[in-house]
C-alpha positions, 0 to 999 in steps of 0.5 A: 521554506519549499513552496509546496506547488511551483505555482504557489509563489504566483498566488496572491499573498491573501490566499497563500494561507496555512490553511490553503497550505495544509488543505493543498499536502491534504489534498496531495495525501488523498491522491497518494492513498489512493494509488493501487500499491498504496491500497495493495499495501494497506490491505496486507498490512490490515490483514496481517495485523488481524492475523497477528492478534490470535498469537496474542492469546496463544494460537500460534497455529491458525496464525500460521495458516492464516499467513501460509497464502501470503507466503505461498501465493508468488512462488506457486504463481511463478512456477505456474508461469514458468511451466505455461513458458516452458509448454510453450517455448519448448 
């Protein structure tokens, strides 16, 4: 089995328990969820899981309007930077 710290073979036998195993890939998760991507990511997710629900009763529309951001805001975002590169390097 991978040890789950290089260290963890230098700990005593009596704490190198499940627990303190468990306790160490917890601790690990918390940092992961912590990142900014990983935070980025779970607010998209959440918000189109929100946005999904009203194609369940029928409102294809407002779902439309309601993702219409998420698919508008990189190339709206980059025309913008290609055109304030453009006024300035040409």
């Amino acid at each position: 089995m991978q040890s789950p710290h290089p260290f963890w073979h230098h700990l005593p036998p009596e704490r190198r328990t499940r627990t303190a195993r468990l306790a160490l890939k917890l601790q690990r998760l918390k940092a992961w969820l912590g990142g900014r991507r990983q935070r980025v990511s779970f607010t998209v997710v959440v918000y189109l899981l929100v946005w999904s629900m009203p194609l369940l009763v029928g409102q294809p529309v407002i779902t439309v309007f309601a993702l219409m951001p998420l698919l508008l805001v990189p190339p709206v975002g980059w025309l913008v930077y290609w055109l304030v590169w453009k006024e300035f390097h040409d």
